[in-house]
C-alpha positions as CSV (number, residue, x, y, z in Angstrom):
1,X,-38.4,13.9,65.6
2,X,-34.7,14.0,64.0
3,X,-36.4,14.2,60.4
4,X,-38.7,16.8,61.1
5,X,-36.0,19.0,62.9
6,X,-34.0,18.6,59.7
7,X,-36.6,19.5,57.1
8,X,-37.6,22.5,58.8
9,X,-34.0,23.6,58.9
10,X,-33.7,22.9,55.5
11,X,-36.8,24.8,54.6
12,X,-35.7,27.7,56.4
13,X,-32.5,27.1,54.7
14,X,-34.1,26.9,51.1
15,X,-36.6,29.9,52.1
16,X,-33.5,32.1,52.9
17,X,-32.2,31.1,49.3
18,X,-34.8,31.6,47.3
19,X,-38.0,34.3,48.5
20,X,-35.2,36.9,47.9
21,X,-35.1,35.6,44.4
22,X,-38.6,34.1,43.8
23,X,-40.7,36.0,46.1
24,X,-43.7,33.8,47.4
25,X,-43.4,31.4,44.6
26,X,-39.7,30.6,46.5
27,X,-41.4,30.5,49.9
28,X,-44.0,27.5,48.4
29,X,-41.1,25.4,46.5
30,X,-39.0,25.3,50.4
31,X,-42.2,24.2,51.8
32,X,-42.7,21.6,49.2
33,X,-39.3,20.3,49.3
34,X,-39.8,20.1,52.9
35,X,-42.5,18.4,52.9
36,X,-41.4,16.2,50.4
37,X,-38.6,15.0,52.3
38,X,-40.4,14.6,55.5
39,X,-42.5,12.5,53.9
40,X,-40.6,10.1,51.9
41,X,-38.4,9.9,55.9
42,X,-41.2,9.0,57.8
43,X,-42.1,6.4,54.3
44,X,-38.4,4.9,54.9
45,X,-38.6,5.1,58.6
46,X,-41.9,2.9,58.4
47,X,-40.0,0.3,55.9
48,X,-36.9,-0.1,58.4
49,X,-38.7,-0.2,61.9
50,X,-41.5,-1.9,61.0
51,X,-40.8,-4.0,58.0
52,X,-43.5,-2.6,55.9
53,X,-44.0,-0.7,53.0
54,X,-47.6,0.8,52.1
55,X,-47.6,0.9,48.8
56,X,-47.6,-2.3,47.7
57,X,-49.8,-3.5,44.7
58,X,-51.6,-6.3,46.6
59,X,-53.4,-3.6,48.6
60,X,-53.8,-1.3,45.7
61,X,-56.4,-3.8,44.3
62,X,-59.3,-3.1,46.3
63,X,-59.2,0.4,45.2
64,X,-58.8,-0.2,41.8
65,X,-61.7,-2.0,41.6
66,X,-63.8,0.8,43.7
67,X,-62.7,3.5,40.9
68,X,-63.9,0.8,38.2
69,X,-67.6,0.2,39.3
70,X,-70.1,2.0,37.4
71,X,-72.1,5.0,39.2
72,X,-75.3,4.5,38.8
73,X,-75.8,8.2,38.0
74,X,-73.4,7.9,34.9
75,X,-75.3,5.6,33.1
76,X,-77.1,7.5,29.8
77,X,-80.8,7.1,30.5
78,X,-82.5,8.8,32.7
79,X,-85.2,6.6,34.3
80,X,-83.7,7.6,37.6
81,X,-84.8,11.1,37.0
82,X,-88.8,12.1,36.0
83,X,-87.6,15.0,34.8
84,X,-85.0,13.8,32.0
């Protein structure tokens, strides 16, 4: 709750700073920042309480392999299809 209290002062902070400046385009870059920052807290929150971190490449493995497999509609001929 601390973290998100601080990154929405700091996005009203940066919003104050920079939409007088940058218009919208300011008002999007404090939301990203904020954003950004809440999520790499709650990432560093996760490693510290519970020991973990989520990105690591054992469990990135499985997925790799997903995006790898063929799809059967990419293939070049077309005996799927009666009308190719």
């Amino acid at each position: 709750m601390v973290s998100t209290a601080i990154a929405y002062g700091g996005e009203i902070a940066l919003s104050l700073l920079l939409i007088p400046r940058f218009g919208i385009l300011g008002g999007a870059f404090a939301v990203l920042v904020a954003l950004a920052g809440l999520f790499f807290a709650g990432l560093i929150q996760v490693r510290i309480l519970l020991k973990l971190w989520p990105y690591d490449l054992r469990f990135g493995r499985g997925s790799l392999r997903l995006l790898l497999l063929p799809s059967p509609y990419s293939s070049p001929t077309c005996s799927r299809f009666p009308s190719c």
